[in-house]
C-alpha positions in Angstrom: 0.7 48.9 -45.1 -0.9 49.1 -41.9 -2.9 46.2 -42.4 0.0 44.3 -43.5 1.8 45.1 -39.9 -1.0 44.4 -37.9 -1.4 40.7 -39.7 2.5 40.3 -39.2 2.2 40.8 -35.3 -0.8 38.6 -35.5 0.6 35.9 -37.0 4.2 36.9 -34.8 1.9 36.8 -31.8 0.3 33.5 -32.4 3.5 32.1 -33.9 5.5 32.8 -30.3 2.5 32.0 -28.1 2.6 28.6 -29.9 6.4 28.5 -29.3 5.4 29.1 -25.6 2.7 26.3 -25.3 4.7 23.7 -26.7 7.7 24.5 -24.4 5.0 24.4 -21.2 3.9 21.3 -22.7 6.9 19.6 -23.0 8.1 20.9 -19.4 4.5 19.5 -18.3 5.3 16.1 -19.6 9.3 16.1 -18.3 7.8 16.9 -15.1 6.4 13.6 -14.3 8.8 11.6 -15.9 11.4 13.1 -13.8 9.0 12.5 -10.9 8.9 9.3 -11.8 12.5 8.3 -12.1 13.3 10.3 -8.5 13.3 7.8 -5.4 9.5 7.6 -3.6 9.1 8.8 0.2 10.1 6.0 2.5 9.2 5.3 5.9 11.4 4.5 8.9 10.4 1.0 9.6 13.5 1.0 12.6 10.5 0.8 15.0 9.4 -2.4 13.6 12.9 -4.0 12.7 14.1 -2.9 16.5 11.2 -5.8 18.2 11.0 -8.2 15.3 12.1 -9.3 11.9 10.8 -7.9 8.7 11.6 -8.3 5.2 11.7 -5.2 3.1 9.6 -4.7 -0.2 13.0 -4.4 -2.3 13.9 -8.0 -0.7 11.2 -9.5 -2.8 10.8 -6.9 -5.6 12.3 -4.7 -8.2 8.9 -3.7 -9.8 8.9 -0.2 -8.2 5.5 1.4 -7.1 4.1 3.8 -9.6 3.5 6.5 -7.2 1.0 8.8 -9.4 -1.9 6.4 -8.3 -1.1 6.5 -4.3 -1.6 9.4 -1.6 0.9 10.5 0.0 0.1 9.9 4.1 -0.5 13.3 5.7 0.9 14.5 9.1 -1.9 12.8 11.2 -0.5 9.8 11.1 -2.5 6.1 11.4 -5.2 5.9 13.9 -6.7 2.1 13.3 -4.9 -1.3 11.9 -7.8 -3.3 9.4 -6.8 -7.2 8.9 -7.2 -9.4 6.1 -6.6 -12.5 4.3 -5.2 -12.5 1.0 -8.5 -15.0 0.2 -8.0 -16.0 -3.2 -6.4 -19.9 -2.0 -5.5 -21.9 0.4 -2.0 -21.2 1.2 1.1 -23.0 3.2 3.8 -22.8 1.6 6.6 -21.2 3.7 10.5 -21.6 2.0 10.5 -18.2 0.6 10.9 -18.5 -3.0 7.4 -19.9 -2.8 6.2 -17.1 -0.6 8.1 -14.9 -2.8 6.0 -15.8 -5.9 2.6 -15.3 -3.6 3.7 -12.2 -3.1 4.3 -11.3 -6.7 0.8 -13.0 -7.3 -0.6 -10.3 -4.9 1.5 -7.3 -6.7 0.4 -8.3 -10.1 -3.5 -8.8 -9.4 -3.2 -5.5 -7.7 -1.5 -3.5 -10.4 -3.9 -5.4 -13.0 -6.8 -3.8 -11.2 -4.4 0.0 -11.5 -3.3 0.2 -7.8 0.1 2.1 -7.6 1.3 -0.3 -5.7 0.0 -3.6 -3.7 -2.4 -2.5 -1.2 -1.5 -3.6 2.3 1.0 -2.0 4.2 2.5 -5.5 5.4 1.9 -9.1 4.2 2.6 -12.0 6.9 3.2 -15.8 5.6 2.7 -18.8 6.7 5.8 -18.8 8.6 5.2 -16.2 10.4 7.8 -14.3 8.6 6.5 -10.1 8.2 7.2 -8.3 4.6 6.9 -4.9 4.2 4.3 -4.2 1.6 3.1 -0.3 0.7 5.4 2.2 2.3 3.9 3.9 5.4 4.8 7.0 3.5 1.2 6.2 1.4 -1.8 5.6 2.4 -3.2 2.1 1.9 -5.8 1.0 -0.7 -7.4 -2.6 1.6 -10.7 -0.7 2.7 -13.0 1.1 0.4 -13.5 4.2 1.7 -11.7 3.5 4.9 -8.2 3.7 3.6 -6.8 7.0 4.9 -5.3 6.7 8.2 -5.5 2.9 8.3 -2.8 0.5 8.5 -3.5 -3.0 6.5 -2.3 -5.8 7.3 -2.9 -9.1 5.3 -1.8 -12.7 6.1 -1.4 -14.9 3.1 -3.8 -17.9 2.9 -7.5 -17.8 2.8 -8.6 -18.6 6.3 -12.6 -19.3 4.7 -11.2 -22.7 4.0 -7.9 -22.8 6.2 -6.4 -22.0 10.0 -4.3 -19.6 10.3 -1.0 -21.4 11.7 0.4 -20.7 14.7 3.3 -18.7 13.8 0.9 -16.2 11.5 -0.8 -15.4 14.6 1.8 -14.8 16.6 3.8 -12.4 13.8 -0.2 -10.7 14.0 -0.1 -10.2 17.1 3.2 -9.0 17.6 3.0 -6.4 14.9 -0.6 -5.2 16.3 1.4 -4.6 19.1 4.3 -2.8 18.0 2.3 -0.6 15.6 -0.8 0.0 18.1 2.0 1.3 20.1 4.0 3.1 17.7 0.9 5.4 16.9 -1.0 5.1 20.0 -3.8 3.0 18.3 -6.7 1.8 21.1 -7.8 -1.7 20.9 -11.0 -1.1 19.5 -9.8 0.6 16.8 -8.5 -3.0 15.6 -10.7 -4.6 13.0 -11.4 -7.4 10.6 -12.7 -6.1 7.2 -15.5 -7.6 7.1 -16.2 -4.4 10.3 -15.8 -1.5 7.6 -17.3 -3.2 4.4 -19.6 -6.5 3.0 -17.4 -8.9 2.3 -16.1 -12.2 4.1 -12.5 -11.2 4.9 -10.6 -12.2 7.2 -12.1 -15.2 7.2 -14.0 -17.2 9.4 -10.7 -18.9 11.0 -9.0 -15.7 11.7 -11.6 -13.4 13.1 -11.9 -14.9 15.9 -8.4 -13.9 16.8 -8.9 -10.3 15.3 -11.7 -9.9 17.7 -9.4 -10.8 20.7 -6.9 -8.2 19.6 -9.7 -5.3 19.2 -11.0 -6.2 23.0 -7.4 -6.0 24.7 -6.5 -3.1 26.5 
């Protein structure tokens, strides 16, 4: 009898902790998926839009970021800008449905290699024309091991092979501006990528101009 009871509490014991995991379980996965569906952090880009035209990433997208594979930004803030070319062809197109779909080519090969998200902060065509890429609520992912803190900025086109127009430079140098000065960001703290890691980027064609923006005061 007594060995009866204490197997029926057992097996009542296991039954109900069983009940329990399979409820935290199912709250563990709901948790994420309702993370997923709520809206992502976004970051006041008024400073930007107040000195110069930008083009927001829902303007060019509906694929929304998948915010489980990016850092949120912390309270510190950005403290250096890193520029790049997008390198993979020589671009110069400029209506916007074809920078549209360069833009999409960037967000795919990006995702394909499990970013949450395409990994500059802002993308500038051969137009000159600015898009918001990453939110400044995340951290980029442009610099291996140089991404917290960092601001990325890419220009489309692969400046190896190709000059940068005129109108790229000038968007470059505007937005260096206006972000240097929104976060207090010294000149020298303005870089190519090829400063922080091996690699070619941004180009032969463009440094040169990077390296006039790092030496301005």
């Amino acid at each position: 009898m007594h060995s009866d009871t204490r197997q029926f509490k057992r097996r009542d014991f296991l039954r109900t902790c069983g009940w329990a995991m399979s409820a935290l379980a199912v709250g563990a996965l709901r948790r994420p998926v309702e993370a997923a569906l709520a809206s992502p952090p976004q970051a006041d880009l008024t400073f930007i839009k107040r000195e110069m035209p930008l083009r927001l990433r829902h303007e060019w997208t509906a694929i929304p970021p998948n915010t489980f594979r990016l850092r949120l930004a912390d309270d510190r803030g950005y403290n250096r800008i890193t520029l790049h070319h997008a390198g993979t062809e020589v671009v110069r197109v400029t209506s916007e449905r074809a920078v549209v779909r360069c833009l999409d080519g960037v967000l795919g090969g990006h995702l394909r290699r499990d970013f949450g998200d395409v990994g500059y902060h802002f993308i500038i065509d051969y137009a000159g024309r600015v898009w918001e890429g990453r939110s400044l609520a995340y951290w980029g992912a442009h610099v291996a091991g140089h991404n917290e803190e960092n601001l990325g900025v890419v220009l489309l086109g692969n400046f190896e092979h190709q000059r940068p127009s005129a109108a790229q430079v000038k968007s470059m140098e505007h937005l260096v501006h206006v972000l240097r000065a929104r976060y207090r960001i010294p000149s020298h703290e303005v870089y190519g990528h090829i400063d922080l890691g091996q690699t070619l980027c941004p180009g032969r064609y463009l440094y040169p101009q990077v390296q006039r923006l790092s030496q301005m005061a």
